[in-house]
C-alpha positions in Angstrom: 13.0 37.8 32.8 10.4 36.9 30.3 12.4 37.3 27.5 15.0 34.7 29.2 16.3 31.4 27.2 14.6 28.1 29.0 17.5 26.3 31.3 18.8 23.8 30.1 17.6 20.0 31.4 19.8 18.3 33.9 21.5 14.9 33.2 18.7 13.5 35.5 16.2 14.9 33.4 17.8 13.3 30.7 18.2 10.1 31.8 13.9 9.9 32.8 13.3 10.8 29.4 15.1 8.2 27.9 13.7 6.0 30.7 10.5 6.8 29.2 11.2 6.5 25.6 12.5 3.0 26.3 10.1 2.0 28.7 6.9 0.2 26.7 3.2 2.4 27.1 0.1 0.6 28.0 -1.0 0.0 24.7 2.2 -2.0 24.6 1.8 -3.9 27.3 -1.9 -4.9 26.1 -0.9 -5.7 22.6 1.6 -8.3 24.3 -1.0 -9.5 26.4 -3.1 -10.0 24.0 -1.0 -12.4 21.7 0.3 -14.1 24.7 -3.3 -15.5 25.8 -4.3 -15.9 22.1 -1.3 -17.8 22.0 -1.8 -20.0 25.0 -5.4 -20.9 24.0 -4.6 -21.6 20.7 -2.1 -24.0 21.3 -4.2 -25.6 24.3 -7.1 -26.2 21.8 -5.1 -27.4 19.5 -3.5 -29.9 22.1 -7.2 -30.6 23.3 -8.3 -31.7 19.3 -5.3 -33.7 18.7 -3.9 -31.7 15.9 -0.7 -33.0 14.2 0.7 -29.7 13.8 -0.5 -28.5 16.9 2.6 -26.0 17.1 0.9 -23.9 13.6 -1.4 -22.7 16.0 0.8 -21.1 17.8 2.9 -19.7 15.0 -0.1 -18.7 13.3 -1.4 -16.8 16.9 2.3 -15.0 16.1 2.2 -14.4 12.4 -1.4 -12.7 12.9 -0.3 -10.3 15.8 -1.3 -7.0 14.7 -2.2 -4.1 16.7 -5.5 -3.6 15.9 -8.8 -5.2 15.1 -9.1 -5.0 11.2 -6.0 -5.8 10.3 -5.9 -9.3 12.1 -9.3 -10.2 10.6 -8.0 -9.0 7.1 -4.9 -10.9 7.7 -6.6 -13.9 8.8 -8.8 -14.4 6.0 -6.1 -14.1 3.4 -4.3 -16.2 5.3 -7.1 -19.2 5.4 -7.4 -18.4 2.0 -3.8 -18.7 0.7 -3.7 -22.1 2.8 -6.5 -23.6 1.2 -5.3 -22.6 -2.3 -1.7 -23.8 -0.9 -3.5 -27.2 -0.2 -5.0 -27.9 -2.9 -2.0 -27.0 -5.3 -0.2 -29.6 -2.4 -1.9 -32.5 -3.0 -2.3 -31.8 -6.9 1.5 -31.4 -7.2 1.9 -34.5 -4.9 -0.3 -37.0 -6.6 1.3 -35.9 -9.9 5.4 -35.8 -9.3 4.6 -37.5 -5.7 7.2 -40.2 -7.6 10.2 -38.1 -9.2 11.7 -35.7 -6.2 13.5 -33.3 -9.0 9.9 -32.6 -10.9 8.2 -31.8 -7.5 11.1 -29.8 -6.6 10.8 -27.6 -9.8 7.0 -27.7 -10.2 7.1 -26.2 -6.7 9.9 -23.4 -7.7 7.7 -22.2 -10.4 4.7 -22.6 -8.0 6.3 -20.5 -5.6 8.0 -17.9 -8.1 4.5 -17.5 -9.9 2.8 -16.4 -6.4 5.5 -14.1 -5.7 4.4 -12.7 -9.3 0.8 -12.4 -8.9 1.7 -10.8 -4.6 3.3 -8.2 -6.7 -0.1 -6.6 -8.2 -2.2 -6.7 -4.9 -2.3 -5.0 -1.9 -1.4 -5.2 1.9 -3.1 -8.8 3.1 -4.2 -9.3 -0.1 -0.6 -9.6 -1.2 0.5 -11.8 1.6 -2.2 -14.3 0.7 -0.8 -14.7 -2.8 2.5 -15.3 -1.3 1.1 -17.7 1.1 -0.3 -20.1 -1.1 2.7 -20.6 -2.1 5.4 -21.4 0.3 2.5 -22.9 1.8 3.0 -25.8 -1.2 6.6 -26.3 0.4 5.3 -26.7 4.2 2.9 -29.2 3.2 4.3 -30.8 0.2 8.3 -30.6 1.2 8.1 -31.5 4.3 6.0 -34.7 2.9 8.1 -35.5 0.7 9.2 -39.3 2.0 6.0 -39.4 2.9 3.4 -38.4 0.4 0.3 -40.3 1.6 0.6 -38.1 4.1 -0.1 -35.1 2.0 -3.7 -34.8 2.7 -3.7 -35.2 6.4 -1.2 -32.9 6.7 -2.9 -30.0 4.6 -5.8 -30.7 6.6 -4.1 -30.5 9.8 -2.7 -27.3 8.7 -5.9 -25.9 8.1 -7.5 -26.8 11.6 -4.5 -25.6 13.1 -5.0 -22.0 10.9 -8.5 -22.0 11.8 -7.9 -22.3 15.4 -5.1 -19.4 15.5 -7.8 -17.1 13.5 -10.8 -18.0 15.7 -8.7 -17.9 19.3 -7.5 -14.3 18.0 -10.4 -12.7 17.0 -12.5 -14.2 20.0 -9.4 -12.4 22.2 -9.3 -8.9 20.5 -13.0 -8.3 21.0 -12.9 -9.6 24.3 -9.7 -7.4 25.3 -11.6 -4.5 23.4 -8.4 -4.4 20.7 -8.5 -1.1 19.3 -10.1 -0.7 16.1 -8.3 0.0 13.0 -11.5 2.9 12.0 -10.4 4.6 15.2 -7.0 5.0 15.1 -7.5 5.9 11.2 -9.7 8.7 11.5 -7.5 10.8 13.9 -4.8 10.6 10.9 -7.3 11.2 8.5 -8.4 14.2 10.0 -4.8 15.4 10.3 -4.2 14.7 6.6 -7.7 16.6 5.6 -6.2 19.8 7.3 -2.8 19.5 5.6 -4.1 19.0 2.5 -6.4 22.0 3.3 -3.3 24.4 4.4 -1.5 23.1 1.2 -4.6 24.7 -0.8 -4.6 27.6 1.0 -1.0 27.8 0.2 -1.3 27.6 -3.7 -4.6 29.7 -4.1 -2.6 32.7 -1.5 1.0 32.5 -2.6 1.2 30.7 -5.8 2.0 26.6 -6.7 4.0 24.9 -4.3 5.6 22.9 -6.6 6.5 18.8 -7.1 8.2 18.7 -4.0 6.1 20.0 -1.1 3.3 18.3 -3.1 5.4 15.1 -2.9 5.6 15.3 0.5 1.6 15.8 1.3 1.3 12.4 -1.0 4.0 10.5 1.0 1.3 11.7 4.1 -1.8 10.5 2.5 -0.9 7.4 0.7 0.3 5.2 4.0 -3.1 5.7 4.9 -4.9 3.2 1.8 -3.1 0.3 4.1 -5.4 0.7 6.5 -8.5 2.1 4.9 -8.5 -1.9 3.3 -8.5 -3.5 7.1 -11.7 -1.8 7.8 -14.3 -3.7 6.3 -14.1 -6.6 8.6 -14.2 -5.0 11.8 -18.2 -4.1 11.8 -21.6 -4.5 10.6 -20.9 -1.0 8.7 -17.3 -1.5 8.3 -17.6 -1.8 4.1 -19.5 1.6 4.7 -16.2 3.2 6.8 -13.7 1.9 4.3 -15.5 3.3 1.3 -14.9 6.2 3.2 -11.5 6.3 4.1 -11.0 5.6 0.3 -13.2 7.7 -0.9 -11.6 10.6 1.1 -8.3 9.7 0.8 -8.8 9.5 -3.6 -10.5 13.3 -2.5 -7.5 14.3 -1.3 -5.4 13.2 -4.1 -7.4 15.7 -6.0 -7.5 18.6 -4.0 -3.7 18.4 -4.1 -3.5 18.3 -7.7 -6.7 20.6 -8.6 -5.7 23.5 -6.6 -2.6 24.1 -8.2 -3.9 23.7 -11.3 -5.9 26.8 -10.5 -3.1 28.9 -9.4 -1.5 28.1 -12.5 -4.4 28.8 -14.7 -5.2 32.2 -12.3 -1.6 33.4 -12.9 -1.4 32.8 -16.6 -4.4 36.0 -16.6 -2.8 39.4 -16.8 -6.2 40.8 -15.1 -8.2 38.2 -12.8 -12.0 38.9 -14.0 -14.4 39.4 -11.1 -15.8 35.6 -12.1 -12.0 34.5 -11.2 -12.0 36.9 -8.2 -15.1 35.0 -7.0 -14.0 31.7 -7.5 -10.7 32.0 -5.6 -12.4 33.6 -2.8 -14.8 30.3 -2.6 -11.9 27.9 -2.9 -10.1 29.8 -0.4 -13.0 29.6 2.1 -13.5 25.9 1.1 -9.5 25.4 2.1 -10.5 26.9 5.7 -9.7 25.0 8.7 -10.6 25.0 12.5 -13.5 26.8 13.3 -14.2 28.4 9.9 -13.9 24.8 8.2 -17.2 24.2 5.9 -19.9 22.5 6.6 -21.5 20.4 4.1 -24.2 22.8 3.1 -21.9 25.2 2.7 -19.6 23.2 0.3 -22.5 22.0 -1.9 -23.7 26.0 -1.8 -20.0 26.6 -3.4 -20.3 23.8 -5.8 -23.6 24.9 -7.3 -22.0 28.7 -7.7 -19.0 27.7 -9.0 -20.9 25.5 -11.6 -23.1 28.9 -12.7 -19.8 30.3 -12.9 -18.5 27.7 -15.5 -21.7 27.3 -17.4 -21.6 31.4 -17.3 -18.1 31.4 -19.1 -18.7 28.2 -21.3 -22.1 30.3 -23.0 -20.4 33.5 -23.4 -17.9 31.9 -25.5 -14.9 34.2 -25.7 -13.8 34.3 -22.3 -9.8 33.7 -22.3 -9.6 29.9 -22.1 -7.2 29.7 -18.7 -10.2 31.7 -17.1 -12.3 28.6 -18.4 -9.5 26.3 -17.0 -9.4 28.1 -13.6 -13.2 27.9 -13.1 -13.5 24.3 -13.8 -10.3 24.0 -11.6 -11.7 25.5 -9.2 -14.8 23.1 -8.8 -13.3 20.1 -9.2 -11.2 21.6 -6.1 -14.6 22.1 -3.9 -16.2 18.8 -4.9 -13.0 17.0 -3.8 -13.6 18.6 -0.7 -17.0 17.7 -0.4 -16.2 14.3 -0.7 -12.9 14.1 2.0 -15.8 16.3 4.4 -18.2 13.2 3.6 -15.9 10.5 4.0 -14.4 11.8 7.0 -17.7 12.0 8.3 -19.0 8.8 7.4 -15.7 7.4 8.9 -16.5 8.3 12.3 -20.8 7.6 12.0 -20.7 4.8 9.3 -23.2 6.1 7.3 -23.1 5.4 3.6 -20.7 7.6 1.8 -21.2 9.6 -1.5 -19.2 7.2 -3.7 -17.5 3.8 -3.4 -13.8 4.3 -5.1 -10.7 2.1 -5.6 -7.3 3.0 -4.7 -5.2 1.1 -7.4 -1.3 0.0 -6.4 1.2 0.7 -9.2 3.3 -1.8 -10.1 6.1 -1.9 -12.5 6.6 -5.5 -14.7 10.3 -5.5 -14.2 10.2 -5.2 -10.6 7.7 -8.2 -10.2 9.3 -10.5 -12.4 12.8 -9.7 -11.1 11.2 -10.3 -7.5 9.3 -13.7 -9.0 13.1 -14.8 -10.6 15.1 -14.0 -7.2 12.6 -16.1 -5.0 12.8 -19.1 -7.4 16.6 -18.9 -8.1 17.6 -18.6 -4.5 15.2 -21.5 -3.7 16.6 -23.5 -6.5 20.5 -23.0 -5.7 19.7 -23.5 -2.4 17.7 -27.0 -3.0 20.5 -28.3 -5.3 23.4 -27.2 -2.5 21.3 -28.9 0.1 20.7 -31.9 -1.9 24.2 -32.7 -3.0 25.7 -32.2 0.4 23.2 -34.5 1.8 22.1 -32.8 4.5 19.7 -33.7 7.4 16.4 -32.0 7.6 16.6 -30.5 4.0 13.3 -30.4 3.6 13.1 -27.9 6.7 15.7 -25.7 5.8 13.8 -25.6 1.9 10.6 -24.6 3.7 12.3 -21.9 5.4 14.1 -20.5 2.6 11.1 -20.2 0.8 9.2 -18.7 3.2 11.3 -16.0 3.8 12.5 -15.1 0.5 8.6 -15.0 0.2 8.0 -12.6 3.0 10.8 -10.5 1.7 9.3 -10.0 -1.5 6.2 -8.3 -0.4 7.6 -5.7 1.6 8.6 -2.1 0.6 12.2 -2.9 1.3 13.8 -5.9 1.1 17.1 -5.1 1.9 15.9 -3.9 5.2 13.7 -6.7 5.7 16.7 -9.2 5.3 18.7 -7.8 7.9 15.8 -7.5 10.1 15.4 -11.5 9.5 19.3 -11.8 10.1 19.1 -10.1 13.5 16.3 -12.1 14.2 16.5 -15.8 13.6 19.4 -15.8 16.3 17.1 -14.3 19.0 14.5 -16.6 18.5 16.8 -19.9 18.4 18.2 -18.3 21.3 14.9 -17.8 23.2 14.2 -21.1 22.0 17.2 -22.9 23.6 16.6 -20.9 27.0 13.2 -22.2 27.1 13.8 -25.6 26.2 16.7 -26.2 27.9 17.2 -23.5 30.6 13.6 -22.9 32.0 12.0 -26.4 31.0 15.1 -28.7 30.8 12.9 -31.7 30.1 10.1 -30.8 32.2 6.5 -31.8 30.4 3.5 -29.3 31.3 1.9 -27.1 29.1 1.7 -24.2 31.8 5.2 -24.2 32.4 5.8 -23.9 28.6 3.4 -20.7 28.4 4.7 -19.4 31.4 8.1 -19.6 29.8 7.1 -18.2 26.2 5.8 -15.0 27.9 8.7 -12.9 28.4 9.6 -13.6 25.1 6.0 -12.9 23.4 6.2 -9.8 25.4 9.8 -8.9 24.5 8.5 -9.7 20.7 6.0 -7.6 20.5 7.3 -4.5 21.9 10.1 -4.8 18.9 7.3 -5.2 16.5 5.3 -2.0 17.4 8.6 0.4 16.3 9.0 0.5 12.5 12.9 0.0 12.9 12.8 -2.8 15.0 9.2 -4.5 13.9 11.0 -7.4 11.7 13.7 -8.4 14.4 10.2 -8.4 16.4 8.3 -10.2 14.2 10.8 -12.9 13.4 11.7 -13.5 16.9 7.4 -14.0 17.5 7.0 -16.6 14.6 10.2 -18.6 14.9 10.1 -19.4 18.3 7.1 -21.8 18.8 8.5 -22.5 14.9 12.3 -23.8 16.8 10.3 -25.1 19.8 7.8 -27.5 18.5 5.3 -27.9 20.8 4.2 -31.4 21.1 2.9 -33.3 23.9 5.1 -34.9 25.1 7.8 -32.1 24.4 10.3 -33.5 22.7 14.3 -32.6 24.2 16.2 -34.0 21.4 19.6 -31.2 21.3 21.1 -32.3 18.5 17.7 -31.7 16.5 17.4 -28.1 18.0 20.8 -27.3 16.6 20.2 -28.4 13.8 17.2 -27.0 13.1 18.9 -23.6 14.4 21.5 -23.9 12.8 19.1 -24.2 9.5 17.0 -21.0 10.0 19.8 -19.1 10.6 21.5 -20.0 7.6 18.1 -19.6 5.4 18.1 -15.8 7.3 21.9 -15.9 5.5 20.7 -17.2 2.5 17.7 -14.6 2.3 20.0 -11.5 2.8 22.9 -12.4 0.0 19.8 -13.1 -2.1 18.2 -9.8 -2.8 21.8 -7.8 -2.6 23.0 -10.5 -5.3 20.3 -12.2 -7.0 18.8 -9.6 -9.8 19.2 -6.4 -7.7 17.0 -3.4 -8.1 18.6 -0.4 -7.1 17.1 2.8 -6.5 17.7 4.2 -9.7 16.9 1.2 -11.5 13.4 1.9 -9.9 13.2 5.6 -10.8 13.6 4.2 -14.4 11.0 1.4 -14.3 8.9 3.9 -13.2 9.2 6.6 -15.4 9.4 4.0 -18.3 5.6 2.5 -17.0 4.6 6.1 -16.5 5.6 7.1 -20.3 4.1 3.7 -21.7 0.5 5.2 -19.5 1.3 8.5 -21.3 1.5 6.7 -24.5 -2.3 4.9 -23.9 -3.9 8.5 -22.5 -3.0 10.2 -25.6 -4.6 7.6 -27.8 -7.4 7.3 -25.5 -7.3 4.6 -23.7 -7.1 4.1 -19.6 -9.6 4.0 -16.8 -11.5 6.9 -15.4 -10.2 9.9 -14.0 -10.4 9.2 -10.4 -8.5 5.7 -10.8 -5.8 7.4 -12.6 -5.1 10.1 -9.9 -5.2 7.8 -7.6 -2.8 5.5 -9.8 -0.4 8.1 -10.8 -0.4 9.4 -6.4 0.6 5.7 -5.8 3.6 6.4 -8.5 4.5 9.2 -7.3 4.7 8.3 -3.9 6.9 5.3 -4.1 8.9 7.3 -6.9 9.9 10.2 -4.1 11.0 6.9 -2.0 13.9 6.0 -4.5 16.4 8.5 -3.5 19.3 8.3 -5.8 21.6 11.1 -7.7 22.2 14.5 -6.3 19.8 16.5 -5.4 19.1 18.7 -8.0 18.7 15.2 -9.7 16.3 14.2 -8.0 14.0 17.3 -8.0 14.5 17.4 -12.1 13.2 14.0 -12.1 10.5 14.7 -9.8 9.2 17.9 -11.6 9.3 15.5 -14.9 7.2 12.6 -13.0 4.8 15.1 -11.9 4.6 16.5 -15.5 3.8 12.9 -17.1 1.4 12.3 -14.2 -0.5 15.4 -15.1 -0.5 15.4 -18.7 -1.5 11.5 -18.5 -4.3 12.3 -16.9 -5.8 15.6 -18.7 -5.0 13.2 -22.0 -7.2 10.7 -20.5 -10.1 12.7 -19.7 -9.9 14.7 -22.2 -10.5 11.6 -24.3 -13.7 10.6 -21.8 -15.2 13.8 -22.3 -14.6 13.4 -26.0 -16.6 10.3 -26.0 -19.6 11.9 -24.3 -19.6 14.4 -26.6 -18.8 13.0 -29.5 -23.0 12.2 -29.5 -23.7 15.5 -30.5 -23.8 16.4 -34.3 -23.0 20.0 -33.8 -20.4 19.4 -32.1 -18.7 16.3 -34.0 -16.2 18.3 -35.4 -14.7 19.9 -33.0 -14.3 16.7 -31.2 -12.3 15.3 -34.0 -10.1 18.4 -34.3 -9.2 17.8 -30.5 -8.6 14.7 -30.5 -6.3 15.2 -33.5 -4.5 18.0 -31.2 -4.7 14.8 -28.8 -2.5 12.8 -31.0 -0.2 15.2 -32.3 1.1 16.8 -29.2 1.4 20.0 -30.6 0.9 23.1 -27.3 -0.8 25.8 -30.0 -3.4 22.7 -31.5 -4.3 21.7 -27.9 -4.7 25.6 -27.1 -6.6 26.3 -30.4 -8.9 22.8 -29.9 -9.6 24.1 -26.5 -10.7 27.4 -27.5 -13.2 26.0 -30.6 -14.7 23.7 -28.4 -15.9 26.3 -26.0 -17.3 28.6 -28.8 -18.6 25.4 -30.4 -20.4 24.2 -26.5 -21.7 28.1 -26.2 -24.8 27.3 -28.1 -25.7 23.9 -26.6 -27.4 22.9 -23.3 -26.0 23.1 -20.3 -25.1 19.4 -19.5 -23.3 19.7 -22.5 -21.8 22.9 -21.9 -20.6 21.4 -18.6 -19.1 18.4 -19.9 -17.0 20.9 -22.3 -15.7 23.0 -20.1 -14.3 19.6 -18.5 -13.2 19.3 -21.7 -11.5 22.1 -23.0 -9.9 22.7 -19.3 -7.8 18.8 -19.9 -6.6 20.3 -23.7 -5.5 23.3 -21.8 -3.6 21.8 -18.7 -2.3 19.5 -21.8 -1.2 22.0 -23.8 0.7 23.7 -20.9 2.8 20.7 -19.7 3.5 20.4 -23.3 4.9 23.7 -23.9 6.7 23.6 -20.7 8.2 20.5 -21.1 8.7 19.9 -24.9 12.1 18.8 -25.1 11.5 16.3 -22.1 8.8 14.8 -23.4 10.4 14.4 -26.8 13.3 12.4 -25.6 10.5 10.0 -24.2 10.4 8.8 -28.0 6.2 8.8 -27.7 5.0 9.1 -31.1 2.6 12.1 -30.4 6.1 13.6 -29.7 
């Protein structure tokens, strides 16, 4: 019958579908390729020049495996960047404490610790060449350390063995057609776009959807900034696409926020005017999707109408001032759309977008400085154990702690990525030892050696493409060639492979009682670093200072989004403290306008005043003197031109969203101990 429940699949059926989900797709399969012959060349052309660390191009073949395109050329360039900082810090360091072991020792600690600092602030590759300049100090410097005439040879040997590894991998993923990063963004994009736009729909239909749901259309957009910034390198046009991908992802940011401002604003009417009516029915059009979608004539139409609608309100001057709010709302809403329909477009044709925007990366001081202090401390304890047991090959195992403790620092979790590292090192010094001394067993030839690393490259890669697995994958592709050592000859020396094994195991050891032991920052402990940072941002928007509206949506998205990530408490906890988060967000950001439009006009004599007398509301904090300043300023703008008029309705619709996170959340915000409070 039709109405009959599907049968159930049969254990056979079962067992081919995890088959499948095991077995690796063709993209898989070419993604291992690809680093296996990048690999392969890199290391024959570094055998070919005579490099003395032939085996960094190798390793660096493995540390800049990346699925697509932009991302390696992104990563590369950081990464010859961070080494030639890491150089020349190398040989400075060197020729000044190349003398006293214990000064180059702690000049390198703070080197390294103030790196790890600085990664903190940046972004994606930007981040991991800050933190490579400087356990690159330790690779060139450490390792040198008996030896430190040899300083400069080696950083330049490093260099040309970078160089070669960037060069051989971006010659093999255009000629293996290695999928771009624009590509595989704008399917996402486009996905995101439609969310966003059935999350409008949503609010303008059925009221706000609150914190939550809107946390969970940030936690869709914001992965996407990672790479929107890989873009760039990939194409003659490719600054034009990212601009794009930012521009509509900052778009998105505030459709989310604008629309249910204007569901608030609509429902705080008792009787919708026909100018509300109006302006709902063009957002909820704007919000279509599929074939109805808008095109761009149409969206700047709705702009334009909706502006004659605020300008309409502004010069009759006694329209209810959430009608005023809900009309401005409500364009802000449309030309947010205009720009995510631009910069999707542009995406996919590289023309040049509408605007250029950043996407800033919140950060909170404590968390960077107790990242900076757990690098350097572990590296430290670990140096002084190492060097009063008087162990062989300390200056490899010091290079390796500080490398990963490094790594770990600049990923979102650090916990996770030390276990990853854990479950990794012994794969790769096992791989290593079957290829050494299994499948070689003393044998010299450089195919045989390649031949042999394939499985393994292969094996390494498919971990790496699966979130869960991609350290263990990752780890298992850089250490490796890092355990083997190509050299030519090849060098079978067993007691120096255990050692060395032995070493990068316990730095993986080292790495993963560090960030559980060494100034911990639990999950809570971030919720409260980041609503401290977001009530010091409160504190600067209501005395006026802060950057422009976009940056601080985009800013206060990036807090919320890694906010929701910190899951602590219960969960009526958790959604108290997210309704708060979202209520500083907001009123941070109608304080800052607010004070922007003020500025502009502030220029006009007839309207001097009333600018005082909100900003005065500003500083106070007080719900009625926001409403009341709101109100004055609209009746005050009435008689002026219309750029003017249009700048106040901006305005007065920031004093009004103000005024009603303030009422709603006045005993909140006075335990924040904010002196407008």
């Amino acid at each position: 019958m039709s109405g009959s429940a599907p049968a159930p699949a049969s254990r056979f059926d079962r067992a081919l579908d995890r088959i499948d989900a095991l077995v690796p797709k063709p993209a898989a399969w070419a993604f291992g390729l690809r680093i296996w012959l990048a690999m392969s060349i890199a290391l024959f052309v570094a055998f070919w020049l005579q490099l003395d660390s032939a085996s960094s191009a190798a390793t660096g073949v493995a540390i800049l495996a990346q699925p697509k395109r932009g991302q390696a050329i992104s990563k590369g360039a950081y990464r010859i960047l961070g080494t030639i900082v890491g150089g020349i810090v190398s040989i400075v360091l060197m020729g000044l404490f190349g003398q006293d072991r214990v000064l180059l020792l702690v000049s390198f600690t703070v080197w390294l610790g103030l790196c790890v600092f600085v990664a903190q602030y940046l972004q994606d590759t930007r981040a991991y060449g800050a933190m490579l300049s400087g356990y690159t100090v330790g690779i060139i410097a450490l390792a040198h350390i008996d030896t430190p005439q040899n300083t400069f040879d080696a950083a330049v040997g490093r260099l040309a063995a970078i160089a070669v590894a960037i060069v051989v991998i971006t010659f093999i993923n255009d000629a293996l057609a290695s999928p771009s990063t624009w590509r595989t963004l704008r399917p996402t994009l486009a996905e995101a776009v439609s969310a966003t736009r059935a999350f409008a729909r949503d609010a303008l239909t059925r009221g706000d959807p609150g914190p939550e749901r809107t946390a969970a259309l940030i936690r869709r957009i914001a992965p996407m900034r990672a790479e929107a910034s890989a873009i760039a390198g990939e194409l003659d046009d490719g600054p034009y696409r990212a601009a794009s991908a930012r521009s509509a992802i900052a778009a998105l940011y505030v459709m989310a926020a604008t629309c249910r401002v204007v569901a608030n604003a609509a429902a705080h009417l008792s009787r919708p005017s026909p100018a509300i009516e109006e302006a709902l029915a063009i957002c909820r059009r704007v919000a279509s999707d599929g074939p109805a979608e808008p095109d761009a004539g149409e969206l700047t139409a709705a702009a334009a109408r909706l502006r004659d609608l605020v300008d309409a309100a502004i010069r009759d001057g006694g329209r209810p001032i959430d009608e005023v709010a809900a009309l401005q709302r409500a364009l802000d809403f449309v030309e947010a759309a205009t720009f995510a329909e631009d910069g999707l477009r542009a995406l996919s044709d590289g023309h040049v977008p509408l605007r250029d925007v950043r996407l800033p990366t919140h950060r909170d001081f404590p968390v960077a400085l107790r990242a900076a202090l757990r690098v350097a401390i572990a590296f430290g304890i670990t140096a002084g154990i190492m060097i009063a047991a008087g162990l062989p090959q300390t200056s490899f195992a010091l290079v390796q702690v500080a490398a990963t403790c490094a790594l770990s620092s600049v990923t979102p979790d650090p916990k996770k990525f030390a276990l990853g590292v854990l479950m990794g090192m012994p794969l790769a010094a096992l791989c290593a030892g079957v290829i050494l001394f299994g499948f070689l067993n003393g044998n010299q030839g450089y195919p045989l050696l390649m031949i042999a690393l394939a499985p393994v490259v292969f094996l390494a890669c498919f971990l790496s493409l699966h979130p869960k697995t991609f350290t263990v994958g990752f780890i298992a592709l850089v250490f490796t060639p890092v355990l083997i050592a190509p050299g030519n000859p090849q060098d079978y020396d067993p007691q120096t492979f255990l050692m060395n094994a032995y070493l990068v195991v316990a730095s993986a050891m080292i790495l993963f009682l560090a960030v559980r032991l060494v100034l911990p920052v639990s999950a809570s402990r971030h919720r409260t670093f980041a609503l401290d940072s977001a009530r010091r941002a409160l504190a600067e928007a209501m005395r006026g200072e802060g950057g422009d509206a976009t940056t601080r949506t985009s800013l206060n998205a990036d807090r919320l989004f890694q906010f929701a990530g910190y899951g602590s408490g219960s969960g009526a906890v958790r959604r108290m403290e997210m309704v708060h988060a979202f209520a500083l967000a907001q009123l941070e950001s109608a304080a800052a306008r607010a004070h922007a439009q003020f500025r502009s006009l502030g220029r006009s004599e007839a309207l001097h005043a009333v600018v005082g007398r909100g900003r005065a509301a500003l500083a106070t904090g007080h719900a009625w003197g926001l409403e009341d300043a709101a109100r004055d300023l609209v009746r005050a703008a009435s008689r002026e031109p219309r750029p003017t008029r249009m700048i106040a309705a901006r305005a007065a619709t920031d004093l009004v969203t103000a005024a009603r996170v303030v009422a709603r959340h006045r005993r909140f915000l006075r335990r924040l101990d904010i002196a407008a409070f």
